[in-house]
C-alpha positions as CSV (number, residue, x, y, z in Angstrom):
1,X,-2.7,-8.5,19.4
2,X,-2.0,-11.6,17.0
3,X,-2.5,-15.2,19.5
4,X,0.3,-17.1,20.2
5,X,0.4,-20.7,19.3
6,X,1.5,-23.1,21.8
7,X,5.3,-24.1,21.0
8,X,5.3,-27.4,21.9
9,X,2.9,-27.9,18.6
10,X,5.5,-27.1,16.1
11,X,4.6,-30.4,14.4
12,X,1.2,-29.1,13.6
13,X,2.5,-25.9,12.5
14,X,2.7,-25.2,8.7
15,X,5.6,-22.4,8.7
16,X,5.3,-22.3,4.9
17,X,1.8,-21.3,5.2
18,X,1.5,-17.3,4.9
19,X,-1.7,-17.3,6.7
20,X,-0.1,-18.4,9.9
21,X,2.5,-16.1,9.6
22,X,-0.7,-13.0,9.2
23,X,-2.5,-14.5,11.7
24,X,-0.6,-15.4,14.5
25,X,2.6,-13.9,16.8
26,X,5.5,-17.0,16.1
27,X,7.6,-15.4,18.9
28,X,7.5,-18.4,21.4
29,X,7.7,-20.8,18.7
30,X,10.5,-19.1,17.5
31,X,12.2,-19.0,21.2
32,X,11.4,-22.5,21.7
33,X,13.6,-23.6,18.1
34,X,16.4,-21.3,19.4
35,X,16.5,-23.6,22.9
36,X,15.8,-27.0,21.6
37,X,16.0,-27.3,17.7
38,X,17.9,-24.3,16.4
39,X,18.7,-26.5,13.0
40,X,15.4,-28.4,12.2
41,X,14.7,-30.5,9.4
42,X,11.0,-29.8,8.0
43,X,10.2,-32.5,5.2
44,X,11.5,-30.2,2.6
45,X,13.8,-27.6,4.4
46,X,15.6,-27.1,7.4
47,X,15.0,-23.9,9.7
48,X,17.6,-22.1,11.7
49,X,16.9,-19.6,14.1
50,X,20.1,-18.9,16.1
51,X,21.8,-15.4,15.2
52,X,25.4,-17.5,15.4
53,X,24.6,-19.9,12.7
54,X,22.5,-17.8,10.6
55,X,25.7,-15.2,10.7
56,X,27.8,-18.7,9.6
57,X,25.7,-19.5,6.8
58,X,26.0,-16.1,5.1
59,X,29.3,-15.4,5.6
60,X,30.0,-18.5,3.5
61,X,28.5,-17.9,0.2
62,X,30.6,-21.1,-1.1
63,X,28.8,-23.1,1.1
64,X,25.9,-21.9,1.2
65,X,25.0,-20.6,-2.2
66,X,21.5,-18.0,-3.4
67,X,22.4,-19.2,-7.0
68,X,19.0,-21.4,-6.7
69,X,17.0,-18.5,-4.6
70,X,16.7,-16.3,-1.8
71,X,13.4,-17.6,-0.3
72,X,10.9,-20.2,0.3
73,X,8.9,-20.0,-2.7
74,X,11.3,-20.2,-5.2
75,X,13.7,-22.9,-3.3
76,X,11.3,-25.4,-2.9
77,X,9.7,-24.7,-6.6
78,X,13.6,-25.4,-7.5
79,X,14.9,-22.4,-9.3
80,X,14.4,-18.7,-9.4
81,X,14.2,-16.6,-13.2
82,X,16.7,-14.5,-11.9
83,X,19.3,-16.7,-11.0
84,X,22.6,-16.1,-12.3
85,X,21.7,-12.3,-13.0
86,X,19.8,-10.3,-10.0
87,X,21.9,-9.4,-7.3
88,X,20.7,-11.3,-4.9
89,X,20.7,-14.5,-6.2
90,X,24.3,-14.3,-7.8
91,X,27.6,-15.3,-5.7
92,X,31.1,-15.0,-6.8
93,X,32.1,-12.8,-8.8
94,X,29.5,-11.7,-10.8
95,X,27.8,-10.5,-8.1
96,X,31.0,-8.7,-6.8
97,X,30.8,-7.2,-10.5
98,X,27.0,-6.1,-9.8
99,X,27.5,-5.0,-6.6
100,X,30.6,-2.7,-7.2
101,X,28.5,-1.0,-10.3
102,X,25.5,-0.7,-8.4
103,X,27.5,0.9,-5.0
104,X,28.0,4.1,-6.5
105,X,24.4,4.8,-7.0
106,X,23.9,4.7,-3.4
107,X,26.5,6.4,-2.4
108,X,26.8,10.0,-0.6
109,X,26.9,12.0,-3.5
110,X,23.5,10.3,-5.0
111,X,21.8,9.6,-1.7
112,X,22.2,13.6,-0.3
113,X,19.6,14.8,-2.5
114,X,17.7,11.6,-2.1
115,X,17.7,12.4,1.6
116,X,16.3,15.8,1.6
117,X,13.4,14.6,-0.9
118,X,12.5,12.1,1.6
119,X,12.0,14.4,4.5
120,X,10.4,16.7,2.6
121,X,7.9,13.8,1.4
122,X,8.0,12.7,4.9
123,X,6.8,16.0,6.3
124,X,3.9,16.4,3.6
125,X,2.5,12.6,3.8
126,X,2.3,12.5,7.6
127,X,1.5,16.4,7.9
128,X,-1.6,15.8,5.8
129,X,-2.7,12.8,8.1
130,X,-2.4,15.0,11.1
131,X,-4.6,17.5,9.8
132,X,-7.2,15.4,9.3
133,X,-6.2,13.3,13.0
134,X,-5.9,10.2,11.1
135,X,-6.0,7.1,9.0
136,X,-4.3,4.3,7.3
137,X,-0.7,4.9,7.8
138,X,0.5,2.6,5.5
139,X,-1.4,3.6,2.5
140,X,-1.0,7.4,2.9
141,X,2.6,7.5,4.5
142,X,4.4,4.0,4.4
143,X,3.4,3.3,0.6
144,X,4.7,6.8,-0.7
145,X,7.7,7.7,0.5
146,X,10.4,4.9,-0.1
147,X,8.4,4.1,-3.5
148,X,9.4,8.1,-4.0
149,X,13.3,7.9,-2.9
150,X,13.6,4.6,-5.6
151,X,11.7,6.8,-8.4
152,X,14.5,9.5,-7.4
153,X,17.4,6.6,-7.7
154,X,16.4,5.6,-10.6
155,X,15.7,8.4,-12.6
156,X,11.9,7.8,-13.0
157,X,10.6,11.5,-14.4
158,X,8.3,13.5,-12.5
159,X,5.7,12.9,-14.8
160,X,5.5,9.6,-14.9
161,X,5.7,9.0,-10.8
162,X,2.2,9.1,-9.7
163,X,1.7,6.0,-12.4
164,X,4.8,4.4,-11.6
165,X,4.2,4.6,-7.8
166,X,0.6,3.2,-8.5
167,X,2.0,0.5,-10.6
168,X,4.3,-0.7,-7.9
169,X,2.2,-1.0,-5.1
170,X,0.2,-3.0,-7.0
171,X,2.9,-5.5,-8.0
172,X,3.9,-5.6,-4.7
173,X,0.9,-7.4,-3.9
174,X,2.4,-10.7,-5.6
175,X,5.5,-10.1,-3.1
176,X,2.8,-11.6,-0.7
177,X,0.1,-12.8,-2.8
178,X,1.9,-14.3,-5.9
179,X,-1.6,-15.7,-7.5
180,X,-3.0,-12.4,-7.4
181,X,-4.1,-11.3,-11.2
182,X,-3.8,-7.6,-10.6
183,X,0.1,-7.7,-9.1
184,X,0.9,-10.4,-12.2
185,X,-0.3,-7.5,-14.5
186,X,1.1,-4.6,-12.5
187,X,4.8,-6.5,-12.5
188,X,3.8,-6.7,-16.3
189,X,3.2,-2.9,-17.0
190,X,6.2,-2.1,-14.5
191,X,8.6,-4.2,-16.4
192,X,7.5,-2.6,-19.8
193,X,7.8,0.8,-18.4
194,X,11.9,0.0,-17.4
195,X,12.6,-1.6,-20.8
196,X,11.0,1.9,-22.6
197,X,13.5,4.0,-19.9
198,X,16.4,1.8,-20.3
199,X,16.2,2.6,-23.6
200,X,16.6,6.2,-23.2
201,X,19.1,5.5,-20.9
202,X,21.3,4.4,-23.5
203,X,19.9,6.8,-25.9
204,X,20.9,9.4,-23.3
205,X,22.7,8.6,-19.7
206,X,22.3,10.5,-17.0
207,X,23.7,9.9,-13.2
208,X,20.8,7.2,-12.0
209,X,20.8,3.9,-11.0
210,X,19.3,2.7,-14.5
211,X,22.2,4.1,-16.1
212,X,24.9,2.6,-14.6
213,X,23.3,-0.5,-15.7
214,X,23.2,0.2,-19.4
215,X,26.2,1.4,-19.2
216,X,28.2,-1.2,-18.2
217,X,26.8,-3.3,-20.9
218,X,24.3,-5.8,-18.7
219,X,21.5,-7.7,-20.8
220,X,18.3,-5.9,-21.2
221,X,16.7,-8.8,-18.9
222,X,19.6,-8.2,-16.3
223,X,18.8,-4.3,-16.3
224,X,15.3,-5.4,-15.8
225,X,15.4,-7.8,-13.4
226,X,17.6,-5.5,-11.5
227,X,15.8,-2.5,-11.3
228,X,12.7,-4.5,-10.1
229,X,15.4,-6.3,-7.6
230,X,15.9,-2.4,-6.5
231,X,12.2,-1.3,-6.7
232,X,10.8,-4.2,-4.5
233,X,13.9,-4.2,-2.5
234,X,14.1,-1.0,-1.7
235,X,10.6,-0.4,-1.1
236,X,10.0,-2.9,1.4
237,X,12.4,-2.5,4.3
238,X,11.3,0.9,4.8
239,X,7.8,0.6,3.9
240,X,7.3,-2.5,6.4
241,X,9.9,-1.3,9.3
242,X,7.8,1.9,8.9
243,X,4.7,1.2,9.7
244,X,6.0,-1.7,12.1
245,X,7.5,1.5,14.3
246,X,4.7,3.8,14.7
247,X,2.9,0.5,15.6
248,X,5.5,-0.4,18.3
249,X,5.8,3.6,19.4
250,X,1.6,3.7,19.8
251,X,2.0,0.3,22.1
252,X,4.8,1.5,24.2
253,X,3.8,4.5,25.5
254,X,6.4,5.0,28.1
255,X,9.4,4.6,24.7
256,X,7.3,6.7,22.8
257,X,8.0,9.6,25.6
258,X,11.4,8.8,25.8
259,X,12.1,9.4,22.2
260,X,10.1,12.6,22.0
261,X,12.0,14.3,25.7
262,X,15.0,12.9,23.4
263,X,16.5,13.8,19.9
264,X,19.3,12.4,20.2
265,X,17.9,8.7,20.5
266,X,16.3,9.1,17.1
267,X,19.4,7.0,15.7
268,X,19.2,4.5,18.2
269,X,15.2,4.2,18.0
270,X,15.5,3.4,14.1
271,X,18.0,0.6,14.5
272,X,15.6,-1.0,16.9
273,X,12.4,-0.4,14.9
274,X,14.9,-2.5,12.2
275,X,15.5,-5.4,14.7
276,X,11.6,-5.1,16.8
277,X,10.2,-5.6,12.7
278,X,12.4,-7.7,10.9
279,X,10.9,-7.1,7.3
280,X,12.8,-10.0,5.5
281,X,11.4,-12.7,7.7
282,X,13.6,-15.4,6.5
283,X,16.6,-15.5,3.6
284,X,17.0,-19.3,1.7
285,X,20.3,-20.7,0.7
286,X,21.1,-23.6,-0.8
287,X,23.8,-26.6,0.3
288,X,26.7,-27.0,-2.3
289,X,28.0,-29.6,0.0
290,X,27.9,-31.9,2.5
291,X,28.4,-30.0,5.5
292,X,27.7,-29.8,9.3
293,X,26.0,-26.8,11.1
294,X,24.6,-26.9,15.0
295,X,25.6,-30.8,15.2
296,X,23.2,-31.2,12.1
297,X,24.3,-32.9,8.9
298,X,23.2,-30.7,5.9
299,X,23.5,-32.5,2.2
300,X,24.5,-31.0,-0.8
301,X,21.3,-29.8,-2.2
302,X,18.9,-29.3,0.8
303,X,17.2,-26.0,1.4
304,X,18.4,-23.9,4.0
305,X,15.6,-21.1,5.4
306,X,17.5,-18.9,7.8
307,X,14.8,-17.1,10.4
308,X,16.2,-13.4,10.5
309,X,12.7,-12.7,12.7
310,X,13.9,-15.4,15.1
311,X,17.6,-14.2,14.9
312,X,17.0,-11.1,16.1
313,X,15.5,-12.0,18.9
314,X,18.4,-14.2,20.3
315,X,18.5,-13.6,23.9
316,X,22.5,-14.8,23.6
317,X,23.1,-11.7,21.6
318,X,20.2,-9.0,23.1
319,X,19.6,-8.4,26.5
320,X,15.3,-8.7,27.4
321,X,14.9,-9.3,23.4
322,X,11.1,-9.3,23.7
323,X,11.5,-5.6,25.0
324,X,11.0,-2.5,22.8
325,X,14.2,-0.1,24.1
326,X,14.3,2.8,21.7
327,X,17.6,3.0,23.6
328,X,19.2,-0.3,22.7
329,X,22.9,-0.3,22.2
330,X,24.7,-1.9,20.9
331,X,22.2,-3.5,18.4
332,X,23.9,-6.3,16.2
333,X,20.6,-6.9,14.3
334,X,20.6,-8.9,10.8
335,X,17.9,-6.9,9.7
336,X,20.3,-5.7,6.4
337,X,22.0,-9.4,5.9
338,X,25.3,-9.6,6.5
339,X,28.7,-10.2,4.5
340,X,28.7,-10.0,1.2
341,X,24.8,-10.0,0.7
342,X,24.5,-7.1,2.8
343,X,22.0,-5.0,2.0
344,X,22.8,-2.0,-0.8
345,X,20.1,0.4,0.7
346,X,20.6,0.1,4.0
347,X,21.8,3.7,4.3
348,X,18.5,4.7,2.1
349,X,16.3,2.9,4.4
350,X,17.6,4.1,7.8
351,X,17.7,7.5,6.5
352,X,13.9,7.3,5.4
353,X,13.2,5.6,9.0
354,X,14.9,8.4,10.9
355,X,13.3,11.6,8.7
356,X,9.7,9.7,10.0
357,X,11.0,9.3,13.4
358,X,12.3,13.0,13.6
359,X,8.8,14.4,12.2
360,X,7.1,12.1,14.3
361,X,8.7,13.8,17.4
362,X,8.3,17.6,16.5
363,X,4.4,16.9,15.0
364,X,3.0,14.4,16.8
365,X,2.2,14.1,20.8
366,X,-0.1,10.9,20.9
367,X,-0.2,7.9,18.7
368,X,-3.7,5.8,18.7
369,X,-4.3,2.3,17.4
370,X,-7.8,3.3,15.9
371,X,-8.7,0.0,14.4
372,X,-8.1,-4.0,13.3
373,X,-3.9,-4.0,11.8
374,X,-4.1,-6.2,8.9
375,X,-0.7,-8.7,8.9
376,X,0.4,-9.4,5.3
377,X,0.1,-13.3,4.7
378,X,3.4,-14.5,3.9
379,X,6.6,-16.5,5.2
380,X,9.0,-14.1,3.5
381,X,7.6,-10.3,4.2
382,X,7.2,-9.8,8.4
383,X,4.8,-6.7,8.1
384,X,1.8,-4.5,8.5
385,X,-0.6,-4.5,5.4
386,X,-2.9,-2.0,6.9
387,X,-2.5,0.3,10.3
388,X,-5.6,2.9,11.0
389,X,-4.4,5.6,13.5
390,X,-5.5,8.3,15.3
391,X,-3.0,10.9,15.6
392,X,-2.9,14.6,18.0
């Protein structure tokens, strides 16, 4: 268990610091902002933790604009490379544009055989921990199989996987550890690899994700810097709600049996394992305005972090919110964003967390903590770098 700090020291406490976020539980800090200060201006950004005004901010994109960034470290560095050109940091109507050519390639017809792949990498990944009663369940089940369902989106072939997969996790690493040489080489190599199979994808298109892109006549940098958009993206929801789950199911015993006497809760259990992790930790915006939220003046210009882990936690919207129910309904989580930024895997992401959930019930009978969980340090991931278990 991570310490609490004491909430009354907000002052002291650095929230831009990803080492605090690793090392310590920000719950009653977080509770304490939603009581007393749920718009508060840090000296160079102002937090908001309610799940009403963080649903008002992104609903109004003209207001409250991604064009600058979507998090901390690019905000406050004042500008983000992909700006104008990645989904996520586009408004209007070019990313109305990139989001109606991207919808198809998530749709039922592409995600059905997506689906089966997954529970069928699901199945061999946490079979082949069982057998051998354990170990990191990040690395050998976490790590694999969303970074397999976006090789099948985007037409990655078989061949090339194992490298590819390799590759990513690595440039992952700079999601939280942007100084790290190894992910800065690895984002590198990744990048390189997309621009050799974007070119084949105009060469020769096929029905993936890369070649909708090409095909509707998007910059070579915009293919690029959407793919990796799709590859970090989609990787870490799952990846981090994931392992975040078991490690919620081996600390609550008593939901742990409910979900296995119960099949049908396997739906309801995932959207809570969504809400109880909160893998986006915070979303940035930027003020195109004057403009007022909570009784707070915002200026045109200021930097807006909006605390999704603190949102979802709103005791005005969930009933006991510092309770683990694998039966919680309903379940208005922001986990996925909401309005027009709302997330384009979120179907590929619950559907990975429910084929775990579903082997975990017909395979598994006891879930043991069996060593120290290693927190990722950063402000913008909210997960689990490392989870040894013991499994029967």
């Amino acid at each position: 268990m991570r310490p609490q700090p004491d909430p009354a020291a907000i002052d002291e406490l650095d929230l831009l610091d990803p080492r605090l976020h690793a090392t310590h539980d920000l719950t009653p800090v977080w509770r304490r902002l939603r009581a007393h200060d749920p718009v508060r201006r840090h000296d160079r950004f102002w937090s908001v933790t309610r799940h009403a005004d963080v649903l008002r901010v992104v609903r109004d994109p003209g207001t409250y604009t991604s064009l600058q960034g979507n998090m901390l470290r690019t905000l406050l560095r004042g500008h983000d490379p992909g700006a104008g050109r990645m989904i996520v940091v586009t408004d209007g109507r070019k990313h109305a544009d990139l989001r109606r050519l991207l919808t198809p390639g998530f749709g039922p017809r592409t995600l059905g055989p997506v689906t089966r792949s997954i529970a069928e990498a699901t199945r061999d990944r946490l079979g082949s921990l069982v057998e051998r009663g354990g170990g990191d369940f990040v690395a050998e089940v976490a790590a694999q199989v969303p970074l397999r369902a976006i090789c099948e989106l985007l037409g990655v072939p078989v061949r090339d996987r194992r490298r590819v997969l390799e590759l990513t996790g690595e440039a992952m690493l700079g999601e939280a550890a942007p100084t790290s040489t190894t992910a800065r080489i690895a984002q590198s190599e990744i990048l390189l690899y997309y621009t050799r199979l974007a070119a084949e994808r105009r060469a020769a298109p096929g029905d993936d994700v890369i070649s909708l892109l090409v095909s509707a006549g998007l910059t070579e940098e915009e293919v690029l810097l959407n793919c990796y958009n799709l590859i970090i993206g989609g990787d870490e929801t799952a990846r981090l709600a994931m392992a975040g789950g078991v490690l919620a199911l081996a600390t609550h015993e008593e939901q742990w049996a409910r979900l296995r006497a119960d099949p049908a809760l396997v739906p309801a259990a995932a959207e809570e394992i969504l809400r109880w992790t909160t893998p986006a930790a915070h979303v940035g915006r930027t003020a195109t305005r004057d403009t007022e939220l909570s009784g707070r003046r915002i200026a045109a210009g200021d930097v807006v972090a909006l605390w999704t882990v603190s949102a979802n936690r709103d005791e005005s919207v969930f009933a006991e919110p510092d309770r683990f129910d694998v039966a919680r309904t309903p379940n208005r989580h922001l986990t996925f964003g909401y309005g027009p930024h709302f997330c384009l895997g979120a179907q590929l992401a619950r559907a990975e967390l429910q084929a775990l959930l579903a082997e975990l019930r017909t395979t598994v009978s006891e879930i043991e903590v069996a060593g120290p969980v290693t927190w990722l340090p950063s402000n913008f991931v909210n997960g689990i770098a490392a989870l040894p278990v013991r499994l029967a």
